[in-house]
C-alpha distance (Angstrom), angle and dihedral (degrees) to the residues before:
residue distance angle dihedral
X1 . . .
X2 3.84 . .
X3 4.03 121.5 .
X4 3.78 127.3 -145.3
X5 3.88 110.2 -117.1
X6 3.32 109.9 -87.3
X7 4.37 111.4 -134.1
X8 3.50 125.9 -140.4
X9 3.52 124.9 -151.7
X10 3.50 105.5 -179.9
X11 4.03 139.4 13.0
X12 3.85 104.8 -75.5
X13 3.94 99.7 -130.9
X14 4.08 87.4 -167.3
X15 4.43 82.0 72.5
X16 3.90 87.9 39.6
X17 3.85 87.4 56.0
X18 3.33 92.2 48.2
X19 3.81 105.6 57.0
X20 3.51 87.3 42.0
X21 3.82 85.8 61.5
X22 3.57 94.0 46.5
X23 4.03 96.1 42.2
X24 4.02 81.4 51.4
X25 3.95 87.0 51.7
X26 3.68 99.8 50.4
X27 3.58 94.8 52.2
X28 3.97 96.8 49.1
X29 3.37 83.0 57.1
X30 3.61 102.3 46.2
X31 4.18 85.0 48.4
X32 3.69 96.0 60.2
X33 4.07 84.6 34.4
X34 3.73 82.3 60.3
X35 3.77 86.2 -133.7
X36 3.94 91.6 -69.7
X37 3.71 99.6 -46.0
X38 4.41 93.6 89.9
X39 4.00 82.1 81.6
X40 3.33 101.7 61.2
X41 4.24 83.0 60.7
X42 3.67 114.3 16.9
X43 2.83 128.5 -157.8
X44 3.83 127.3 -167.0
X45 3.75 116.1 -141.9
X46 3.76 146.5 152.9
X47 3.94 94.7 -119.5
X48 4.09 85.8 49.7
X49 3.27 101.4 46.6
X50 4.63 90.2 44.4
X51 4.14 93.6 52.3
X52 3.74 90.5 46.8
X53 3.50 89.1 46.8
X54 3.26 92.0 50.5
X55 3.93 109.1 37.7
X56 4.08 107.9 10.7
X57 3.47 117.1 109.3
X58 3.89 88.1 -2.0
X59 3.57 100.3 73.9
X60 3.96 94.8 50.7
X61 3.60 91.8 53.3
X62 3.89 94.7 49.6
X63 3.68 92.7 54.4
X64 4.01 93.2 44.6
X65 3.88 78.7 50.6
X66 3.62 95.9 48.0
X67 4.26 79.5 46.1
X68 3.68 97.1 60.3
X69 4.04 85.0 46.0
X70 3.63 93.5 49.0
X71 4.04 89.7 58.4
X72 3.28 94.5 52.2
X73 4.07 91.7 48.7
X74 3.80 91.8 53.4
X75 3.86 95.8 47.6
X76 3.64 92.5 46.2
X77 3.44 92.4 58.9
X78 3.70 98.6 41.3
X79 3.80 83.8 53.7
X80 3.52 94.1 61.4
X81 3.81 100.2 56.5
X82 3.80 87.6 46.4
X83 3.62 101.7 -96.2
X84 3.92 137.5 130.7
X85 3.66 101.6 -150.5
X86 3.93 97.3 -176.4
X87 3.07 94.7 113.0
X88 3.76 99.2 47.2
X89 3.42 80.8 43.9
X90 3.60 93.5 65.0
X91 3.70 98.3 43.6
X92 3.70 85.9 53.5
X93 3.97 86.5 56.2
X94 3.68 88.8 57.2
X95 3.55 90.8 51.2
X96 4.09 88.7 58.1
X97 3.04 85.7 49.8
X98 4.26 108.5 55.6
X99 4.34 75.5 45.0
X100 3.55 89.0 56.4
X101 4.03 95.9 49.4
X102 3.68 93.1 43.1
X103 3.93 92.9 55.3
X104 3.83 86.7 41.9
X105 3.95 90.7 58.0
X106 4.17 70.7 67.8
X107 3.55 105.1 33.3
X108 3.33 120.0 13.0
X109 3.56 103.3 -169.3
X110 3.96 90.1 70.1
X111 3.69 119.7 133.9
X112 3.85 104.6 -139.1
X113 3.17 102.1 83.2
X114 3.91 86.9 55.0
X115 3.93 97.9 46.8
X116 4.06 91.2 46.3
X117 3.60 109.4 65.8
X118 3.84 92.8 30.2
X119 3.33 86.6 61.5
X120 3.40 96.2 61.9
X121 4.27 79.9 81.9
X122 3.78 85.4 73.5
X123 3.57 94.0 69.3
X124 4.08 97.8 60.9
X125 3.82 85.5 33.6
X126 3.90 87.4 62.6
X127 3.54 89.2 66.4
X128 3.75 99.1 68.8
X129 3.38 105.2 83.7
X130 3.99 94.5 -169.5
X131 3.97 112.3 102.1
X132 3.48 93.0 -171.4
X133 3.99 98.0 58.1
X134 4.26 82.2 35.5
X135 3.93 86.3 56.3
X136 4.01 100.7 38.0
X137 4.08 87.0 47.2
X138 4.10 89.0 49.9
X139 3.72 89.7 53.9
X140 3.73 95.4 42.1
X141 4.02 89.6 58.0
X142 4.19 89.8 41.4
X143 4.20 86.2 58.6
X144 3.92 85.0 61.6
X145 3.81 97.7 -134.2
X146 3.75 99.8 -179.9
X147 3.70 87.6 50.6
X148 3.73 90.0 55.2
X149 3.62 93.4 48.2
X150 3.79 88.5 57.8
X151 3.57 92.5 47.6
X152 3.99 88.6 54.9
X153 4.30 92.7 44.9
X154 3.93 87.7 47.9
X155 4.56 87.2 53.5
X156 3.42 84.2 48.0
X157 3.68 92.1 52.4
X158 4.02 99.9 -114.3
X159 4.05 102.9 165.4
X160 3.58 92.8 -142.5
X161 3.82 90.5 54.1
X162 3.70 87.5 55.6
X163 3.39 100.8 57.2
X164 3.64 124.9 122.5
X165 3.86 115.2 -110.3
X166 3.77 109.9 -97.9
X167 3.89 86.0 -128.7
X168 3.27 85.9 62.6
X169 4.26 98.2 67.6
X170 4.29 86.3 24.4
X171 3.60 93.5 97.6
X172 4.00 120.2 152.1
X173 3.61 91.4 171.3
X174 3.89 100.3 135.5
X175 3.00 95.7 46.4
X176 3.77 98.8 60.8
X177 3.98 87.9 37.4
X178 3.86 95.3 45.5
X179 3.58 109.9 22.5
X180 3.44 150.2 101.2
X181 3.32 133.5 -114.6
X182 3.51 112.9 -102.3
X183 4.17 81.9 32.3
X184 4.13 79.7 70.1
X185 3.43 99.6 38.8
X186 4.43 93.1 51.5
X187 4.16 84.1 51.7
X188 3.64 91.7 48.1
X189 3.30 97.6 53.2
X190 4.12 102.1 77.2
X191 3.97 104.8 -37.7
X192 4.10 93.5 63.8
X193 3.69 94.0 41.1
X194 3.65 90.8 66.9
X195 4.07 94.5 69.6
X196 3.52 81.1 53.1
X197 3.73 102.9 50.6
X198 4.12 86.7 39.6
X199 4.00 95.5 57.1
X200 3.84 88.4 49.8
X201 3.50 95.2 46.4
X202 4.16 96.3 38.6
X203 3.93 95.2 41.5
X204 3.30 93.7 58.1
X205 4.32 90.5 -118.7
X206 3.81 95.3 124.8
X207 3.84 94.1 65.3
X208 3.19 84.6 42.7
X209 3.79 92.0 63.1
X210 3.79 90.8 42.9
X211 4.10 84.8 61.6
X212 3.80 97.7 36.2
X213 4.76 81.3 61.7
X214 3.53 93.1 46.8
X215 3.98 92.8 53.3
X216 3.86 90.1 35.6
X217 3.68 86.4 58.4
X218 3.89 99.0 42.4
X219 3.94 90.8 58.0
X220 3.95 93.1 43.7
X221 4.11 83.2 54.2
X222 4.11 95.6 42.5
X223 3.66 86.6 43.1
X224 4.07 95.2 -122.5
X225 4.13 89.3 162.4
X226 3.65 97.0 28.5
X227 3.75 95.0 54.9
X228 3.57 103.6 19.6
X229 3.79 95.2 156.6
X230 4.21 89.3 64.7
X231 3.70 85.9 59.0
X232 4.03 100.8 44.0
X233 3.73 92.3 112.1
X234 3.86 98.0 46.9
X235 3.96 85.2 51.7
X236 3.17 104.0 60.2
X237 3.62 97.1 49.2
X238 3.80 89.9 46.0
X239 4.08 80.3 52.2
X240 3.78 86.8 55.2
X241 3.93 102.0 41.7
X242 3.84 92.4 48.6
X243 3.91 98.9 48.6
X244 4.16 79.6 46.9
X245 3.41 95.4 51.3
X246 3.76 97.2 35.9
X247 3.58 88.1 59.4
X248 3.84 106.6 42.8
X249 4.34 85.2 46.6
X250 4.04 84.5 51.8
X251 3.78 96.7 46.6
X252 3.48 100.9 39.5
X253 3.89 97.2 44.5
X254 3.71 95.0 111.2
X255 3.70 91.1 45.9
X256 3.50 98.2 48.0
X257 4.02 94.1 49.6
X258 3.62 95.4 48.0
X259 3.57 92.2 62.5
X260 3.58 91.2 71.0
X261 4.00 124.1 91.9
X262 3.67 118.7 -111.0
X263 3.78 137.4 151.7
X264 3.92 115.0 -132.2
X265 3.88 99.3 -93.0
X266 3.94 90.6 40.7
X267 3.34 104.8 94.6
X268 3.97 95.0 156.1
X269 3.50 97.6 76.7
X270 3.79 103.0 62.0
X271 3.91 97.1 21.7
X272 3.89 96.9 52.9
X273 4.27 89.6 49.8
X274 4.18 75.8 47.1
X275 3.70 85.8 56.7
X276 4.01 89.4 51.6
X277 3.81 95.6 43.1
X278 4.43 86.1 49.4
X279 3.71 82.3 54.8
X280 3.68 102.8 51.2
X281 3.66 83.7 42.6
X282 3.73 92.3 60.3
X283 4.00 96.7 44.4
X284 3.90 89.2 56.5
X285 3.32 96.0 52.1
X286 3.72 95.2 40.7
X287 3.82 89.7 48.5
X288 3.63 91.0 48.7
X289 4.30 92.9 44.3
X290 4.17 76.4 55.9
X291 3.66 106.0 52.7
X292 4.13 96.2 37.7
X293 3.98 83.1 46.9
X294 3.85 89.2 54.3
X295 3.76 92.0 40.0
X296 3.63 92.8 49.0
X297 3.99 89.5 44.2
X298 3.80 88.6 52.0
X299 4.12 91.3 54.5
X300 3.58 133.8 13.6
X301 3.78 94.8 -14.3
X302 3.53 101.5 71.0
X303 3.75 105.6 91.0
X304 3.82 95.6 56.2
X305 4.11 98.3 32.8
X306 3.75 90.5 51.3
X307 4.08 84.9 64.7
X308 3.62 90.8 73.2
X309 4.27 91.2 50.6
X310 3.57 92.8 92.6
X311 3.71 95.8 53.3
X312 3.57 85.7 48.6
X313 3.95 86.0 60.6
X314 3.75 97.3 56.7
X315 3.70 104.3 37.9
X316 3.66 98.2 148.0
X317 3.88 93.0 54.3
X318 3.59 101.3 51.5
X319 4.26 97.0 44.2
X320 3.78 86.9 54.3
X321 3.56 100.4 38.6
X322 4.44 82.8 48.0
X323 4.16 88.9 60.2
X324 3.89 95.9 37.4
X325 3.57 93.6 54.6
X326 3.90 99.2 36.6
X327 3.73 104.2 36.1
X328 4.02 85.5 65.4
X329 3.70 85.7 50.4
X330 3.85 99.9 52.0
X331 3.44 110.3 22.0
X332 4.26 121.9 81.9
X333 3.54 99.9 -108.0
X334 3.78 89.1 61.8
X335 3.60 126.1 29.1
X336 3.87 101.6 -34.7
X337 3.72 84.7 -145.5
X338 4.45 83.6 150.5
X339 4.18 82.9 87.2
X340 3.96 95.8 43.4
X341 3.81 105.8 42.6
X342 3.67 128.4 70.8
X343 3.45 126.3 -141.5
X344 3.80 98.7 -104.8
X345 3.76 86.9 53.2
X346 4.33 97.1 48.8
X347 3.89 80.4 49.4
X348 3.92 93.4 58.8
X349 3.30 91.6 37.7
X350 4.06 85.7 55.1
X351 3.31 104.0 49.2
X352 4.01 87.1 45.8
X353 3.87 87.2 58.4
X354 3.60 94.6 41.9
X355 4.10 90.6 53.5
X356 3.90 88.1 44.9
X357 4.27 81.8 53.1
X358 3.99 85.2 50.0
X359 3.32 97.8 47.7
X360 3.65 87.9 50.1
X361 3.46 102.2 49.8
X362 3.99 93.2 44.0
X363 3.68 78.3 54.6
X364 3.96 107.2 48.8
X365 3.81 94.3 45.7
X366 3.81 88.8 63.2
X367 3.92 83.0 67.4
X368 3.31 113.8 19.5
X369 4.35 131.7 49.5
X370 4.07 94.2 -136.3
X371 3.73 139.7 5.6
X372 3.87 119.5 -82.4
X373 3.59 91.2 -109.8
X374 3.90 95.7 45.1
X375 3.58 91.3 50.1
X376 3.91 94.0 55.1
X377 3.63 87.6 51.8
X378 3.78 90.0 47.1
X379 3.57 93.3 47.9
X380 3.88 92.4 48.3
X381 2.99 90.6 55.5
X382 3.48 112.9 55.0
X383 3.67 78.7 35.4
X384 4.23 86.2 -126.6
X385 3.36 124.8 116.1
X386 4.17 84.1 -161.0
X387 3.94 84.2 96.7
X388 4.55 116.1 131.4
X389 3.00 105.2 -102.2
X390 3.77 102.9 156.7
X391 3.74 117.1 58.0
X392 3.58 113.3 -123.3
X393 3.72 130.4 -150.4
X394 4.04 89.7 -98.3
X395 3.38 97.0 39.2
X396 4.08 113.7 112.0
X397 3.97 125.3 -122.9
């Protein structure tokens, strides 16, 4: 059925809080991941195999969620004073997007470049005004269907099914290890995008994405973070189902995937529905890391979740400023410190960083209205340079 817009007032610090928590996320796991580099020598180990537990796969998803919510945030509000800002809207996505391919002349397993243009399918999405067909079409892309169609060609013995991932032989490795500079840079620039754009694709995470908008933007219409306490009931058994099914998917992985045909050399078949049943896995857990962090930031919580708010508020800054300052570190042109550091140590020296980033951001917002990066990209585009930038005395947190 359709939902009356929901208004907002004021910046809801409960969504602030959570992309701070998912910003902090991504980059523990891009420390231990050594930015890219820990595959070309893994390592097993107990600290590896806890922050991916914790934060890989999750952390994505909760900022793609917190994506689809942000849309709907910025058109309400254009909508009040009269405006349709799709269009701005879409120039703003293109703006994400030449951020996204400078930091991936850097890094290039950075997601910006991803999130930007398929968020341009937000803007036709908008248009239905139906949460219910919204909310049934999210959850149709979350259960993967093309990847379970492959999975069903490959048991069948399809060839193209059976293929190996392209991201699996698109490995730029030595060059990252061994090379120079510029060497890094000239890959970057289209060749080592591709392994990139392939995993996405191939792993199923991109439709993911698609889903993760569409139920971003249903709770920004119901108004699941701007009235949390009408929904306190529904939470808590959507706390409950999600650690349930989160469990039963985890335990009964190897169950589940050996129920699937496959000849001996096929590994498609059973390893793509693995892929599928990884990703469910992920969702439950990141919907239940959600609705305890809103519980918790609705009781006893509060004090110590609303630390992370400002983070939350200049997400762009700190995920580029993360790769800038420890690509240098790990990669060969700099320090190569990816062959001298354990995992326990690049997951100190993570959290260190990421409490320096706090401190920062706690700091910078008692000056200044939005982070440098945001502001840019709020400048751009309203194409204005007439953007606050300094807080003034009057000016609310």
């Amino acid at each position: 059925m359709t939902q009356p817009a929901v208004r907002f007032t004021e910046r809801m610090e409960v969504v602030d809080v959570l992309r701070g928590y998912a910003i902090m996320g991504l980059f523990m796991a891009h420390a231990v991941e050594f930015f890219g580099l820990y595959w070309s020598h893994p390592t097993p180990s107990v600290v590896h195999d806890v922050v991916f537990g914790l934060f890989e796969g999750k952390s994505f998803s909760l900022l793609a969620l917190c994506f689809g919510l942000s849309f709907f945030i910025i058109m309400d509000r254009a909508s009040r004073r009269g405006i349709d800002f799709s269009a701005r809207f879409v120039w703003r996505l293109f703006i994400l997007f030449a951020f996204g391919w400078l930091y991936g002349l850097i890094y290039n397993g950075e997601v910006l470049q991803l999130l930007a243009p398929l968020g341009l399918i937000l803007v036709p999405l908008d248009r239905i005004r139906n949460n219910t067909i919204l909310a049934v079409c999210g959850v149709v892309c979350l259960l993967q269907p093309q990847m379970l169609w492959r999975s069903f060609q490959a048991s069948q013995g399809a060839e193209w099914a059976n293929r190996p991932p392209h991201y699996y032989t698109a490995g730029h490795n030595d060059v990252y290890i061994h090379g120079t500079f510029l060497e890094m840079i000239r890959l970057n620039m289209f060749e080592g995008q591709k392994v990139k754009w392939w995993y996405y694709i191939e792993s199923g995470r991109m439709m993911q994405i698609v889903g993760l908008y569409m139920v971003g933007l249903v709770l920004g219409r119901i108004g699941f973070f701007a009235r949390p306490e009408a929904f306190t009931t529904a939470r808590r058994i959507t706390l409950a189902i999600a650690a349930i099914v989160g469990l039963t998917l985890h335990f009964a992985h190897p169950a589940l995937t050996g129920l699937i045909p496959h000849q001996p050399n096929q590994y498609a078949a059973p390893g793509v529905f693995g892929d599928v049943l990884d990703s469910l896995v992920n969702l439950s857990q990141m919907v239940f890391a959600v609705m305890l962090m809103v519980e918790l930031y609705l009781g006893i919580g509060r004090p110590v979740l609303r630390l992370l708010a400002p983070a939350g508020r200049m997400t762009l800054t700190l995920y580029i400023m993360q790769g800038v300052v420890f690509v240098p570190l790990y990669y060969g042109f700099g320090l190569g410190w990816h062959a001298k550091l354990t995992q326990i140590q690049a997951l100190g020296l993570g959290i260190a960083f990421f409490a320096v980033q706090l401190v920062f951001a706690h700091l910078w917002f008692r000056v200044f209205v939005y982070g440098p990066l945001e502001w840019i990209w709020r400048a751009a585009t309203y194409l204005t340079v007439k953007v606050p930038f300094l807080r003034r005395a009057e000016t609310p947190a």
